[in-house]
C-alpha positions as CSV (number, residue, x, y, z in Angstrom):
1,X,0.0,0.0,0.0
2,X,1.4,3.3,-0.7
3,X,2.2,6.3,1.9
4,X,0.6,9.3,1.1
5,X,3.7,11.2,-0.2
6,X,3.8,8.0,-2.4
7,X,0.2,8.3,-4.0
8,X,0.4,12.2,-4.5
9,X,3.7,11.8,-6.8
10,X,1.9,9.1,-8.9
11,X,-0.7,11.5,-9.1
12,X,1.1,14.2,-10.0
13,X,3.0,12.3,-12.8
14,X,-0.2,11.8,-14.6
15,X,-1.5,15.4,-14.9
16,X,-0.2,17.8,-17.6
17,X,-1.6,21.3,-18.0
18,X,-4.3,21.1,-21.0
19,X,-3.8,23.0,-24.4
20,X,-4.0,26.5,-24.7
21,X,-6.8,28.3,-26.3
22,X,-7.3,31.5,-27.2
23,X,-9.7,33.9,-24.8
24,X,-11.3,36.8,-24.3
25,X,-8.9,39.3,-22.2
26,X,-12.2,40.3,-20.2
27,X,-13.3,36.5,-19.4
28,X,-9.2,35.6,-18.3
29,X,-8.9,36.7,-14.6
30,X,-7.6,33.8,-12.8
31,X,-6.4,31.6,-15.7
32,X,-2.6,31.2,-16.7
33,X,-1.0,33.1,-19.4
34,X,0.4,30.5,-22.3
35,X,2.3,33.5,-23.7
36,X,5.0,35.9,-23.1
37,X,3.0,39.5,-23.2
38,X,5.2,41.8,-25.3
39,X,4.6,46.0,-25.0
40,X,3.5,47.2,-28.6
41,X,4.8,50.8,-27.5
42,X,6.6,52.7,-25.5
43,X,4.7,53.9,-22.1
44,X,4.7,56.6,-21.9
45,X,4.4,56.8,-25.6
46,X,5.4,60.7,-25.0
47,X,7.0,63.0,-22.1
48,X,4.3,62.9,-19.6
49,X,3.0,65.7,-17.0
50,X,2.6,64.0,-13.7
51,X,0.9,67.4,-11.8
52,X,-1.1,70.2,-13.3
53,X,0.9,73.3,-13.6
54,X,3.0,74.5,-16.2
55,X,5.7,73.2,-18.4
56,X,9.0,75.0,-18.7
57,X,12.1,74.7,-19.7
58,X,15.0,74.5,-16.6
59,X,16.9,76.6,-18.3
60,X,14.9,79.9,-18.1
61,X,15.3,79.4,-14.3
62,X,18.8,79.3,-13.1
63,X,18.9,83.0,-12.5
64,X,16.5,85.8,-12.0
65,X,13.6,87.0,-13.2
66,X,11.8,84.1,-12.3
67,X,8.8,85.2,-14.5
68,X,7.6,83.2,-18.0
69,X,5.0,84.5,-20.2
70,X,2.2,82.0,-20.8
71,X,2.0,80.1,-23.8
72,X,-0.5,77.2,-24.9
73,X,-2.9,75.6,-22.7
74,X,-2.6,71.5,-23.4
75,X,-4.8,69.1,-22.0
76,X,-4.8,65.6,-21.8
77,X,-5.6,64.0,-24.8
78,X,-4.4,67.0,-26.7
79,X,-1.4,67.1,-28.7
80,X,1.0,70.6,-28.2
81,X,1.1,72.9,-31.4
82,X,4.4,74.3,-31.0
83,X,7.9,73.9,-29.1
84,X,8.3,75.9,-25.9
85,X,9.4,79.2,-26.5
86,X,12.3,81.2,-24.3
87,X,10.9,82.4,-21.5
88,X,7.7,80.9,-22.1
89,X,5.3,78.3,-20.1
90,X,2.9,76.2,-21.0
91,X,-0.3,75.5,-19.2
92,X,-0.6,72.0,-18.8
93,X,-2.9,69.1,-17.2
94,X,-1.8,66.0,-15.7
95,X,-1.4,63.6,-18.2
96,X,-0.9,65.7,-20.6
97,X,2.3,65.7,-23.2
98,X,4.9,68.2,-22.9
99,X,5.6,70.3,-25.7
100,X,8.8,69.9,-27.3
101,X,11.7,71.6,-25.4
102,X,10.1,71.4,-21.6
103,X,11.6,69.5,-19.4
104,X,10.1,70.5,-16.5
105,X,6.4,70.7,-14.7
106,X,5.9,73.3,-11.8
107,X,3.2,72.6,-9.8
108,X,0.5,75.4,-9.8
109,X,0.6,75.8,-5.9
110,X,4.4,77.0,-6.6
111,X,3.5,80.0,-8.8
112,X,1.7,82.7,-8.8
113,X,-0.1,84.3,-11.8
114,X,0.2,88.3,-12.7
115,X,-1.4,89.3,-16.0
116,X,-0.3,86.5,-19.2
117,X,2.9,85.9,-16.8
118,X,3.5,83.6,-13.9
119,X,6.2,84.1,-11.3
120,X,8.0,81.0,-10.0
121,X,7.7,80.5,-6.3
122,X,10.2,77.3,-6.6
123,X,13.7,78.8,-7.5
124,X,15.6,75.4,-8.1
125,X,14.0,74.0,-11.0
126,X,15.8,71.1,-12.1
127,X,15.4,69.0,-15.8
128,X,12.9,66.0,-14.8
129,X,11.0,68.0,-11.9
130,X,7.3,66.5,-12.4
131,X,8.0,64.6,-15.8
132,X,7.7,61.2,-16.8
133,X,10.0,60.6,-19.4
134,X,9.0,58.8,-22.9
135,X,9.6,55.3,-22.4
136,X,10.2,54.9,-18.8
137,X,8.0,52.6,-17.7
138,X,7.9,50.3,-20.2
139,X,9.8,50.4,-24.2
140,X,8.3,48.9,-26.9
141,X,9.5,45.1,-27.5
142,X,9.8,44.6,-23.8
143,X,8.7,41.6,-22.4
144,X,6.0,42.4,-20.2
145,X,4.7,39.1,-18.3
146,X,6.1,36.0,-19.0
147,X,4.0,32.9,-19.8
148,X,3.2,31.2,-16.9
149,X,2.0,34.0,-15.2
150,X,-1.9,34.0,-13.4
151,X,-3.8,36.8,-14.5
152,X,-4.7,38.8,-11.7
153,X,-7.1,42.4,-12.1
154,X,-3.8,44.0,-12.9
155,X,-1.6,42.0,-15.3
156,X,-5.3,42.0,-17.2
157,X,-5.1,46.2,-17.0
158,X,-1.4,45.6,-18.4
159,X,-2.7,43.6,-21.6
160,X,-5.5,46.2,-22.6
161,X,-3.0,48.8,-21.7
162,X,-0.8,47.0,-24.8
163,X,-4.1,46.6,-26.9
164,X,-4.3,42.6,-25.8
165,X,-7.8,41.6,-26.5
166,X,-7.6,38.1,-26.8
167,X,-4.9,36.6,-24.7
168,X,-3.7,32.8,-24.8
169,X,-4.3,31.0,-21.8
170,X,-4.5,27.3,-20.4
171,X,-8.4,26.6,-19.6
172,X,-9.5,25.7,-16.5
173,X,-10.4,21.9,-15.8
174,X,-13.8,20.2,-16.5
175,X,-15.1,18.3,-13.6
176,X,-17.7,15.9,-13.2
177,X,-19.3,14.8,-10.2
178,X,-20.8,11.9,-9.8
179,X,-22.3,10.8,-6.3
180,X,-23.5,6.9,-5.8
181,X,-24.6,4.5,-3.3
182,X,-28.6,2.9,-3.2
183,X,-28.7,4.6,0.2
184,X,-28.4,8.2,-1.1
185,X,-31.4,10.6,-1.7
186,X,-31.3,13.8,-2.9
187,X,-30.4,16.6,-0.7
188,X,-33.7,18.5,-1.0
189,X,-36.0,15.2,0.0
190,X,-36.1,13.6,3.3
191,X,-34.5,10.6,3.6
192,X,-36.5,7.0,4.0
193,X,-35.8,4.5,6.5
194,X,-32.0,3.6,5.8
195,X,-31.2,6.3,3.5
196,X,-29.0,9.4,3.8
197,X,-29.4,12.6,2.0
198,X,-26.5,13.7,-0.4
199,X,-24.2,16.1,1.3
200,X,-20.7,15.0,-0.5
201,X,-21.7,16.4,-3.6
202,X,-23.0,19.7,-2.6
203,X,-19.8,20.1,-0.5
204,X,-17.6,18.7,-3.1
205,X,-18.9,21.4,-5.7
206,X,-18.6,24.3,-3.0
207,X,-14.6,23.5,-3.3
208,X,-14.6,22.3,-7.2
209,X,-16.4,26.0,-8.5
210,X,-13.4,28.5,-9.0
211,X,-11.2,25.8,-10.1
212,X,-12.9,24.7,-13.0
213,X,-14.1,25.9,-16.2
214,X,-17.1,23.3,-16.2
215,X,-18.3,21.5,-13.3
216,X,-20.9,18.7,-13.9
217,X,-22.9,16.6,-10.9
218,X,-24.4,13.6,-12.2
219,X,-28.1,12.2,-11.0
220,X,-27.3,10.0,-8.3
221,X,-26.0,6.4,-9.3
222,X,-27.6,3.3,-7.9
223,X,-25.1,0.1,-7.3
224,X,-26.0,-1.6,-9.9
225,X,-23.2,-2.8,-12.5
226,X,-25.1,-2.1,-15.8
227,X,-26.8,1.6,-14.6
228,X,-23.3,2.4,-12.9
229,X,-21.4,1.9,-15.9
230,X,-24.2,3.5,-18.4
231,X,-24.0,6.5,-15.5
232,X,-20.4,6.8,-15.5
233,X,-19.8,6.5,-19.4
234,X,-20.6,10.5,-20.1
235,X,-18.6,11.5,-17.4
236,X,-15.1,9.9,-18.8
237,X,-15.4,12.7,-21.8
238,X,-14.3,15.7,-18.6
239,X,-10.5,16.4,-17.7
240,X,-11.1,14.8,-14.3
241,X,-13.8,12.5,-12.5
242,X,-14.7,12.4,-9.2
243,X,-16.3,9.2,-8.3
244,X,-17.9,9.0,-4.7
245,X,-18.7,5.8,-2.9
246,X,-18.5,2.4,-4.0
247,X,-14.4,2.2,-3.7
248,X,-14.1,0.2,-0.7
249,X,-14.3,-3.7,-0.3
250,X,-17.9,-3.9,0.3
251,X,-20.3,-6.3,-2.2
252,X,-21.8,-3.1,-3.2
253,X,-18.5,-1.3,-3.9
254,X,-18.7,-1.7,-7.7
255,X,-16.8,1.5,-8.6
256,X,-13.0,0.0,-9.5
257,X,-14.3,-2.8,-11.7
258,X,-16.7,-0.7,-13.6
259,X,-14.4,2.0,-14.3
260,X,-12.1,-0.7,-15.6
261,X,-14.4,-2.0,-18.0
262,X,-14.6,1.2,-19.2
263,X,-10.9,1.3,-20.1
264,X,-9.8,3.7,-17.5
265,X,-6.1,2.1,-16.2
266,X,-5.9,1.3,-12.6
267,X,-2.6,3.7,-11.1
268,X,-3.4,2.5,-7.2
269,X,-5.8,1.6,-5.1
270,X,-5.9,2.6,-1.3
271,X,-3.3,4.5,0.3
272,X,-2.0,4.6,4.6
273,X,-4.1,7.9,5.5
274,X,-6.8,8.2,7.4
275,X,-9.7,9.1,6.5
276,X,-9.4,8.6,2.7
277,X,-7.7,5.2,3.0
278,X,-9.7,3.6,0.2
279,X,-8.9,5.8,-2.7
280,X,-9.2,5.1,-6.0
281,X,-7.3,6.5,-8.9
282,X,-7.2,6.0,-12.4
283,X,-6.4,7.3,-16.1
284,X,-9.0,6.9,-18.6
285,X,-8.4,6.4,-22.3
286,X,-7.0,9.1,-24.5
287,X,-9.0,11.4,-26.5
288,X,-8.6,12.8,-30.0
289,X,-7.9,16.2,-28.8
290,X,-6.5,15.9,-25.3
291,X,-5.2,12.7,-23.0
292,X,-7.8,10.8,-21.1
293,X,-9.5,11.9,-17.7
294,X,-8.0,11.8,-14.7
295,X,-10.4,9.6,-12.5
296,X,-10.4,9.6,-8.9
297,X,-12.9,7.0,-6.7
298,X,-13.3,8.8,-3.3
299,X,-14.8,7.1,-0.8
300,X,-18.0,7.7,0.5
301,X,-17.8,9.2,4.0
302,X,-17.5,13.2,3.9
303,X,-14.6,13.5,5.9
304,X,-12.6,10.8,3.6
305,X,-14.1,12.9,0.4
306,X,-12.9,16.3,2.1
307,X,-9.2,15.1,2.8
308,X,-8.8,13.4,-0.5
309,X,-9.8,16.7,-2.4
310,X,-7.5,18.4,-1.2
311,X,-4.6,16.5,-0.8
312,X,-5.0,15.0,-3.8
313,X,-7.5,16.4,-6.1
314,X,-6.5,20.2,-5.7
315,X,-3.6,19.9,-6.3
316,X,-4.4,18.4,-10.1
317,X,-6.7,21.0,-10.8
318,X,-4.3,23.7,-10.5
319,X,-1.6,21.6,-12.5
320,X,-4.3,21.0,-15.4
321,X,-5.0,24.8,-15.2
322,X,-1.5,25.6,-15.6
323,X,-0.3,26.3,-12.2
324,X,2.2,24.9,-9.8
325,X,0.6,22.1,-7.6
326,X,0.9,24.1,-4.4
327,X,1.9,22.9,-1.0
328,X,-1.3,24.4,1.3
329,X,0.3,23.1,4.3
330,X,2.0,25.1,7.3
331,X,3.6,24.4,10.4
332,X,1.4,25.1,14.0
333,X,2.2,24.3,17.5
334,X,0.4,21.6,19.3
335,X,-1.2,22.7,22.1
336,X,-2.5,19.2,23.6
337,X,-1.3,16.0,23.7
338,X,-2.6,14.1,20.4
339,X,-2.6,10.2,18.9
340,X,-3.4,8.1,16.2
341,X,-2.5,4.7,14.4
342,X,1.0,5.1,13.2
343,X,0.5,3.0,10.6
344,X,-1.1,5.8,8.7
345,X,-0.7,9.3,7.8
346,X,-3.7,10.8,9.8
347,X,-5.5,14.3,9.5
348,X,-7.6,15.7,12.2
349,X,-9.7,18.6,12.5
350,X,-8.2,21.5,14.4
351,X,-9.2,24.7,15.3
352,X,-6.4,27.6,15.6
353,X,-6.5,29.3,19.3
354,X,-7.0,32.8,18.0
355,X,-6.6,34.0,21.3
356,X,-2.9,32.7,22.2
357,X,-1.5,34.2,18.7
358,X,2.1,35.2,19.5
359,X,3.3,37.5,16.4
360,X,6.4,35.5,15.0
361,X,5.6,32.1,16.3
362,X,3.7,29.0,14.7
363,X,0.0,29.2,15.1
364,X,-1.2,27.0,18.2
365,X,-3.8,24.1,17.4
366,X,-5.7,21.9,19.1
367,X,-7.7,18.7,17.7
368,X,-11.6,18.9,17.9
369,X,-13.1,15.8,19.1
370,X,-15.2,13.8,16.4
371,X,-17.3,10.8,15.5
372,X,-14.6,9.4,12.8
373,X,-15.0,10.2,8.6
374,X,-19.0,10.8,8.8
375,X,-18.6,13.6,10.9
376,X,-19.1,16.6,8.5
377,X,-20.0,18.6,11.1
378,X,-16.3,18.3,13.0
379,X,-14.9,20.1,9.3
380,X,-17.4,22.2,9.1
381,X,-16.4,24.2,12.6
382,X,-12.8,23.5,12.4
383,X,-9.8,25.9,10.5
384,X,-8.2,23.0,8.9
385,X,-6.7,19.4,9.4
386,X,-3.2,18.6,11.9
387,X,-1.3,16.3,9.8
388,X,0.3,13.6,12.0
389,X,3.0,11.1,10.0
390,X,3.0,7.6,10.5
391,X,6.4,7.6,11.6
392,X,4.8,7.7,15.8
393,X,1.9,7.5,17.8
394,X,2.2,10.4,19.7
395,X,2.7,13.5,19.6
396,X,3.5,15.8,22.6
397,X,2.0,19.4,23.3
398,X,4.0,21.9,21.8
399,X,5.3,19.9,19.1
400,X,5.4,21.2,15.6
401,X,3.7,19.7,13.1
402,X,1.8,20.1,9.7
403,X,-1.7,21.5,9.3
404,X,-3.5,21.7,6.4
405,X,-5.7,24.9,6.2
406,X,-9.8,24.8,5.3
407,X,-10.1,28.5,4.9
C-alpha cells in the first residue's frame, strides 16, 4: 500500500496542463498566461505631466527673473502645437504631453499668476521635476509578463494597456461529479428508512467552483453494474472525474471494476491515510484532442471525500489549469497531547487558538473531538486538518507539526 507522499507523486506524474486556447482578455482573470506578453509601444508613448501646472524649460530658471509668459494651454488627450518658447510656459494638465523643449512641470501651488505671466515661487527647478519621461515605464518590444503568469485584475489592465484583446491561456479543468450509493437521496427530499441525503456532492462542488471551467454533478448512481457503468460513461469525456462511494471492499463497492471496463487504467488503489484510505485512482483512455481523464474513486464518508480533495484532487486542478501544484500546508504548535494509528498518515480537524497568537511564532492548534470520517460537522467548525505522520503514535504538546488549512 502506498504512503501518502507515495500516492500524491503518482498523481502528479499523470497530470499535464491542457492545451491552450485563445480567450477573451475580459473572461481571463484567474487563468494562466500561455504567452510571453510583449509592450506594442513605449509607455509613456510621449514626455508625460505628472501634476497640473505649467511646463518650462529649466533653463529659463537658473537665474532671476523668475517670471515666463504664458504660452499654450494642453490638456490631456491633446497634442501641443508648437515647441516651448524662451521664457515661455505652458499650461498643462496632468497627463498631458509636454511640448517639445520642456523638461520641466511646476506645480500650480508653486507660482503665482500676474497678467499672461506667472512668477515662479520654486527657485531650483531642475530638468525632470514632475515629468515622466517617454519610455520609462515600459519600451516597446519589452517583455511584459512572462507565460506562466496567473492573471490577476492587474496583469489584465497591463494587456489592454498594450491593446491585448484576446490573450492565450490554459483553460480551467472540466469536472464531473458523480455521487452513488442505493442509500443516497437527494439533498432537497427527506430521507426514507436507511437512507442518507446527499451532502458530499453539494460540498464537493462548494470546493470544485473557481477551479474549474465546467463542473458537472451527475443524478445519483444506484449500485448496480449495468446503470453504474451506463451512469459513469458520459462523465469519462471531462478532464477529471470524481467518483464517490462504492471504492471500498464492500459487495456493493462496484466502482473499480466498472471504471475498468470502461478502459480507465488502474494507477493504485488505497493508500495509509486516514480518513481517505480507500482511494481510487485511475487514467482513462485518451482522446482525440487531449489525453484521457483523470479519475479519482473517493470514498464515501464526507470526511474521507474532504481530505482526498484536497490532498489530492486540488492539487491536479491547478496543475491542469497551468499552475504549480501548491503545498497548502504550514507548520502550528500543538497545544495538547494528540494520537493516532501510526500506521497511517492521519489528518484531524483542528481549530487555531485565536486568542494565544504570539506575532512571530507558529499558530497553536488543538484537535476537535469527532465521530470518525462521517462527521461533516467536526470540518465544518474546524480551521483545517493537523497532519500527523505515521512515523509515531504520539505526539507531545507543543510539538510542531503540519496542518492543512480549510479557509
Amino acid at each position: 500500500m502506498l504512503s501518502m507522499n507515495e500516492a500524491l507523486v503518482r498523481v502528479l506524474e499523470q497530470a499535464r496542463a491542457l492545451r491552450a486556447v485563445d480567450c477573451d482578455l475580459e473572461s481571463a482573470l484567474g487563468l494562466t498566461l500561455a504567452q510571453d506578453v510583449v509592450a506594442d509601444a513605449d509607455q509613456p508613448p510621449f514626455d508625460k505631466a505628472l501634476v497640473d501646472g505649467y511646463a518650462v524649460r529649466s533653463v529659463d530658471l537658473v537665474r532671476p527673473p523668475f517670471r515666463l509668459e504664458l504660452g499654450e494651454t494642453i490638456l490631456a488627450g491633446q497634442i501641443p502645437q508648437r515647441p516651448l518658447g524662451d521664457r515661455e510656459a505652458a499650461t498643462i494638465t496632468t497627463g498631458a504631453p509636454l511640448p517639445p523643449g520642456a523638461d520641466a512641470v511646476i506645480m500650480h501651488e508653486r507660482t503665482r499668476r500676474i497678467g499672461h505671466t506667472i512668477e515662479i515661487e520654486e527657485h531650483e527647478i531642475k530638468p525632470g521635476l514632475n515629468r515622466l519621461p517617454q519610455g520609462k515605464v515600459y519600451r516597446a518590444d519589452d517583455r511584459l509578463i512572462p507565460s506562466g503568469t496567473r492573471l490577476t485584475p492587474a496583469t489584465l489592465g497591463v494587456l489592454a494597456a498594450v491593446g491585448a484583446a484576446s490573450v492565450r491561456v490554459i483553460p480551467r479543468p472540466r469536472v464531473a461529479i458523480i455521487p452513488t450509493g442505493d442509500e443516497l437521496v437527494d439533498f432537497r427530499q427527506p430521507p426514507g428508512p436507511g437512507r442518507i441525503r446527499n451532502s458530499n456532492a453539494v460540498m464537493l462542488r462548494g470546493f470544485v467552483d473557481g477551479l474549474t471551467s465546467e463542473t458537472w454533478t451527475s443524478p445519483i448512481l444506484g449500485d448496480e453494474p449495468e446503470a453504474l457503468k451506463e451512469g459513469l460513461r458520459p462523465a469519462l469525456d471531462f478532464d477529471v472525474v470524481l467518483v464517490m462511494g462504492g471504492v471500498s471492499a464492500g459487495q456493493k463497492d462496484l466502482v473499480p471494476h466498472t471504471l475498468e471496463a470502461l478502459n480507465v487504467r488502474p494507477i493504485f488503489h488505497k493508500i495509509r491515510i486516514k480518513p481517505g484510505k480507500p482511494l481510487w485512482f485511475g487514467v482513462g483512455s485518451p482522446r482525440a484532442d487531449r489525453p484521457g481523464p483523470l479519475v479519482f474513486g473517493l470514498p464515501g464518508n464526507p470526511l474521507s471525500v474532504l481530505v482526498n480533495f484536497l490532498v489530492f484532487v486540488r492539487p491536479v486542478l491547478h496543475v491542469l489549469a497551468g499552475a504549480a501544484a501548491d503545498d497548502d500546508r504550514i507548520e502550528v504548535r500543538l497545544a495538547t497531547r494528540v494520537s493516532h494509528r501510526n500506521t497511517l498518515t492521519t489528518y484531524l480537524p483542528a481549530r487555531i487558538l485565536r486568542e494565544s497568537l504570539v506575532p512571530g511564532e507558529p499558530l497553536r492548534v488543538e484537535a476537535l473531538d469527532w465521530s470518525g470520517s462521517a462527521d461533516l460537522l467536526s470540518a465544518a467548525v474546524a480551521d483545517g486538518f493537523l497532519i500527523l505522520p505515521e512515523v509515531k503514535e504520539t505526539y507531545e504538546a507543543g510539538e510542531i507539526v503540519g496542518f492543512l488549512p480549510l479557509r
